[in-house]
C-alpha positions in Angstrom: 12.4 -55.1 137.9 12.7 -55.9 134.2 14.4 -53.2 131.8 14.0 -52.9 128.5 13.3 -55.5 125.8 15.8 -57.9 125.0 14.4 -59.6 122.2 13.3 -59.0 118.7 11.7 -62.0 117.5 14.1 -64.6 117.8 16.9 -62.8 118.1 19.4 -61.8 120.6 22.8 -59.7 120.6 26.0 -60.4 122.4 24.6 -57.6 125.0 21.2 -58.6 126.3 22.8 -62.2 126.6 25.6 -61.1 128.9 23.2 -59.1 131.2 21.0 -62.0 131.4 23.8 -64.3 132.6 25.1 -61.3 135.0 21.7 -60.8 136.1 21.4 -65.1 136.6 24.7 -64.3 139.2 22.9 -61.2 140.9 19.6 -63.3 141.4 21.6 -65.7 144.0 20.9 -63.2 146.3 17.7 -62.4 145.1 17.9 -59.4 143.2 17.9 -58.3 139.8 20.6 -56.1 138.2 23.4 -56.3 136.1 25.8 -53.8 138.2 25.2 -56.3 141.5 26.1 -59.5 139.0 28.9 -57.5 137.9 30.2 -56.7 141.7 29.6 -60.1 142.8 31.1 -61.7 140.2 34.4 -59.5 140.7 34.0 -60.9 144.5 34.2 -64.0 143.5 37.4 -63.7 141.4 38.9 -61.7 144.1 39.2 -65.2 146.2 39.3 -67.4 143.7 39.8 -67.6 139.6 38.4 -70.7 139.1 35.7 -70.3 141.4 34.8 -67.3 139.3 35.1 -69.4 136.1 33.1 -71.6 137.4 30.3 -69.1 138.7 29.8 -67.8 134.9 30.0 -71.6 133.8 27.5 -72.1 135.8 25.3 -69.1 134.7 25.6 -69.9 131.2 24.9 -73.5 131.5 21.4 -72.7 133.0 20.8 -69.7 131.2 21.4 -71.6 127.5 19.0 -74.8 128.6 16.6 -72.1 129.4 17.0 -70.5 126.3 16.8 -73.8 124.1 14.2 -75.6 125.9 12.3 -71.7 124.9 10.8 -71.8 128.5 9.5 -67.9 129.3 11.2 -65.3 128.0 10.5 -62.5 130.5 12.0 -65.1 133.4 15.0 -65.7 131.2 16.0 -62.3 130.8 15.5 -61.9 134.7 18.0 -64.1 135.0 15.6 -66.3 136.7 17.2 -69.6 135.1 20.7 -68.6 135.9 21.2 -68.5 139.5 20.2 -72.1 140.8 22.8 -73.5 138.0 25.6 -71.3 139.4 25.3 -72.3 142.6 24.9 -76.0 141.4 28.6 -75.4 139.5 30.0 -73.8 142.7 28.9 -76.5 144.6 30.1 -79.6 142.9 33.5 -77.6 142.8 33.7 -77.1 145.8 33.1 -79.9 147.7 34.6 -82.6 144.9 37.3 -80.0 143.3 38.0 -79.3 138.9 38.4 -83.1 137.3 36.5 -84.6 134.4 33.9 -85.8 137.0 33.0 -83.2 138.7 33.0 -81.0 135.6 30.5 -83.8 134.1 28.0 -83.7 137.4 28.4 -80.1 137.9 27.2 -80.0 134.1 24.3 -82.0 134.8 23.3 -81.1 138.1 23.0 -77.5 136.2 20.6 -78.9 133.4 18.4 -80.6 136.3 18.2 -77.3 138.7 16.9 -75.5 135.3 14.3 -77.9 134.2 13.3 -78.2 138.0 13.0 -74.4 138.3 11.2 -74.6 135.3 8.9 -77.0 137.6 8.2 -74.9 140.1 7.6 -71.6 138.7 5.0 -73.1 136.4 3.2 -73.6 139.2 3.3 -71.1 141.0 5.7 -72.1 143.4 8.0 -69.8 145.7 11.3 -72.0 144.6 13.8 -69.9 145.9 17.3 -72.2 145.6 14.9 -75.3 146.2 16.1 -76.5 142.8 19.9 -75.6 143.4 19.6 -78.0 147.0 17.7 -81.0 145.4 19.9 -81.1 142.1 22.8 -80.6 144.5 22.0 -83.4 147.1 20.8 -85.6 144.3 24.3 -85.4 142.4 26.3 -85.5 146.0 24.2 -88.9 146.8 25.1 -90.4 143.2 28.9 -89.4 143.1 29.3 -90.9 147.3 27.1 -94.1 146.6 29.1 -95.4 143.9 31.8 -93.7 144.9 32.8 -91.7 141.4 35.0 -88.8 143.2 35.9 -88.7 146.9 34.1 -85.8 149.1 36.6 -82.4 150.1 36.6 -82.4 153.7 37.9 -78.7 155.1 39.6 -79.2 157.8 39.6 -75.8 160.8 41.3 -75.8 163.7 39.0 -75.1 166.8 38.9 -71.5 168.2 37.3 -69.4 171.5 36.5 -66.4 169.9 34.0 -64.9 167.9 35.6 -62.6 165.4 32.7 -60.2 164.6 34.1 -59.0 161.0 35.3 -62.2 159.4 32.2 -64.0 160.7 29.7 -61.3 159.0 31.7 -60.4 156.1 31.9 -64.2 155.2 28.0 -64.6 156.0 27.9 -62.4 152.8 30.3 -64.9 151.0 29.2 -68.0 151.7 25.9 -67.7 150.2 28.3 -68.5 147.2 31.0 -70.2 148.8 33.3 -68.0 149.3 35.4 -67.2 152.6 37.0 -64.3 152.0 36.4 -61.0 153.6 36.9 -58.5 151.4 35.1 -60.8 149.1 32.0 -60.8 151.4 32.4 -57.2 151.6 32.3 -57.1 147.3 29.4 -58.9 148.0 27.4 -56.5 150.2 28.5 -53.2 148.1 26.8 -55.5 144.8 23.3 -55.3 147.2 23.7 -52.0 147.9 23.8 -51.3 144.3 20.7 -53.3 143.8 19.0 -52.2 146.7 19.7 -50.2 150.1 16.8 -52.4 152.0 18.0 -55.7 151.4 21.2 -54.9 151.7 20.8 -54.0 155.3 18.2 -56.8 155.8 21.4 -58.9 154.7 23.3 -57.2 157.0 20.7 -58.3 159.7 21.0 -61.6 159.2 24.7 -62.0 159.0 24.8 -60.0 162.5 22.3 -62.1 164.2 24.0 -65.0 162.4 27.2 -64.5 164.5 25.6 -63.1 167.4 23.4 -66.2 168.5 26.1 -68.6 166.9 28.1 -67.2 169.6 24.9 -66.8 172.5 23.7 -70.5 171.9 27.7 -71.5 172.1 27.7 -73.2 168.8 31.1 -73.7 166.8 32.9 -70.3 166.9 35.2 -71.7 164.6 32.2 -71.9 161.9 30.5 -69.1 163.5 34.0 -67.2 161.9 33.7 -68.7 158.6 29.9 -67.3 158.3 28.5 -71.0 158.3 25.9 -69.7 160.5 25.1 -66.5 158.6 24.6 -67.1 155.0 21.4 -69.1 154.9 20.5 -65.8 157.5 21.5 -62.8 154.6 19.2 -64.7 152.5 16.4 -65.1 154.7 17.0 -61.1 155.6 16.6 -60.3 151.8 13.9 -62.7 150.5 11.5 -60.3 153.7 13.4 -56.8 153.1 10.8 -54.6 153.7 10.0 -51.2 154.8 7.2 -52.1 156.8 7.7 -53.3 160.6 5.5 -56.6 159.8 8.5 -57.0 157.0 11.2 -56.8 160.2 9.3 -58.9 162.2 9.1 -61.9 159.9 12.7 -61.3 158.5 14.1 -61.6 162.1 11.8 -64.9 162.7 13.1 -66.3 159.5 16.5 -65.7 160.1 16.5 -67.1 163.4 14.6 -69.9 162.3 17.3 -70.4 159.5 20.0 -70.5 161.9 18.8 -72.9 164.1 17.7 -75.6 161.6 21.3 -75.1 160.3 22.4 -76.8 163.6 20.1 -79.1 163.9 21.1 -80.2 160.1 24.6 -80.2 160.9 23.9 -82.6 163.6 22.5 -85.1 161.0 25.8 -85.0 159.4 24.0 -83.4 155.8 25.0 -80.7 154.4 23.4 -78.0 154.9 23.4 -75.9 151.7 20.5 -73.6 151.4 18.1 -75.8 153.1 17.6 -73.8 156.5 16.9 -70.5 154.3 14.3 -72.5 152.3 12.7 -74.5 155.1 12.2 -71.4 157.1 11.1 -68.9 154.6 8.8 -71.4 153.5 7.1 -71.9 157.0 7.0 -68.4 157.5 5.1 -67.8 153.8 3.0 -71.4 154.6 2.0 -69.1 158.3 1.4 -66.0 156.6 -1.1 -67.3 154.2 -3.5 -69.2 156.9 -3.1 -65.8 159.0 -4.4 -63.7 155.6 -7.7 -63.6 157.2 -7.3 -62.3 159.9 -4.5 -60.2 159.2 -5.7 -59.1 155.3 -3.8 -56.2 154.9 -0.4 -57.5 155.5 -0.1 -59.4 152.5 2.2 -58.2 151.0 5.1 -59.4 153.4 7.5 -60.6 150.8 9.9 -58.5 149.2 9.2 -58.0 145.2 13.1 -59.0 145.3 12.2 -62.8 146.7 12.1 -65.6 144.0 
């Protein structure tokens, strides 16, 4: 929900700029407000300081190309153009570590998740972190082909059992790639403070994330790192809901979400976002052709969802 007005003709103060850019962080789970950018953002220096250097790098970098390309202002100031670039910048990091290159693609890859989300919301398209995964993969594919900076392989020993807290509190984290628990617990007391429903939706999808990791036997070991409930949290929150059609398609989605995961993982790409995408996207695409018959249940998507 938008507050206030942030600009006066052209100009802007120190203040509405910095709740823009907290509000870009905040939006990587969906929602909108500056207290939830604030908490996640304290989550995320919790594990790591240069992770959380690089999350309001990241922020800024999209949220300044937004602001001198002059695409909408009302999206800017939802932080709408902030969130894709952070997790751009948290990605490159992450998987290619701080040097000159990876500071030079993580810039890029930014400035191409922006002018993509520009894309997509101009025609209006449900993007979601659509532009976050392409930019991402697109960089990734560059950097490996002609082999600019070696790939960070984590390496995890192999374990039997499902530890319930780690592998739900880090479902929270990943979704910013962070594996920490009390860092995935920052995380879900920032969507609380933006909003009880999809905080528990989250919550829902980080259980069942864990839960049919460990029914289907798939890796416990990255069932305990939350590998298997992060792209679930977001599909939970993008269908937070008080209605029951809104738990019914939340718990498809997320279950959807968790099995594509494995089936990615199997093609040896990484996974990112794609499995929340993919199956939020299927379960809008559904929706829509089912509109006629089922008119009244429109509204299935949370006003949170991007």
């Amino acid at each position: 929900m938008m507050q206030g007005v942030i600009f006066t003709g052209n100009q802007m103060n120190v203040k509405n700029f910095i709740e823009i850019v907290l509000r870009g962080i905040s939006q990587v789970f969906l929602l909108n407000n500056v207290v939830t950018g604030i908490l996640f953002l304290i989550g995320v220096f919790y594990n790591s300081w240069l992770m959380g250097v690089v999350t309001i790098a990241g922020a800024l970098i999209g949220t300044v190309t937004a602001l001198t390309l002059k695409l909408n202002r009302n999206e800017i100031h939802q932080g709408l153009y902030g969130y894709n670039s952070t997790l751009v910048a948290l990605a490159i990091i992450s998987f290619f570590g701080l040097n000159v290159s990876s500071i030079i693609a993580g810039v890029f890859g930014s400035i191409l998740s922006t002018l993509l989300m520009n894309f997509m919301m101009k025609r209006r398209l449900s993007p979601y972190t659509a532009p976050f995964i392409a930019s991402t993969w697109i960089i990734m594919a560059i950097t490996l082909q002609f082999h600019i900076i070696p790939l960070h392989v984590a390496q995890s020993g192999d374990v039997q059992k499902l530890e319930i807290i780690p592998a739900i509190s880090n479902g929270f984290g990943q979704v910013m790639f962070q594996e920490n628990v009390v860092t995935g617990m920052l995380f879900f007391a920032g969507l609380l403070a933006g909003s009880w429903i999809s905080a528990l939706y989250a919550l829902l999808g980080a259980s069942l994330g864990a839960g049919l990791a460990l029914a289907c036997s798939f890796p416990l070991t990255l069932a305990n790192i939350g590998i298997f409930g992060f792209n679930a949290v977001l599909c939970g929150i993008a269908f937070s809901g008080k209605k029951w059609t809104s738990l019914i398609f939340a718990i498809v989605s997320i279950t959807l979400a968790i099995f594509i995961t494995y089936g990615i993982m199997h093609l040896n790409i990484i996974t990112l976002t794609s499995p929340f995408v993919l199956s939020t996207w299927l379960i809008l695409l559904s929706a829509n052709l089912a509109q006629r018959i089922l008119p009244k249940h429109q509204d299935i998507v949370s006003e949170n969802s991007q």
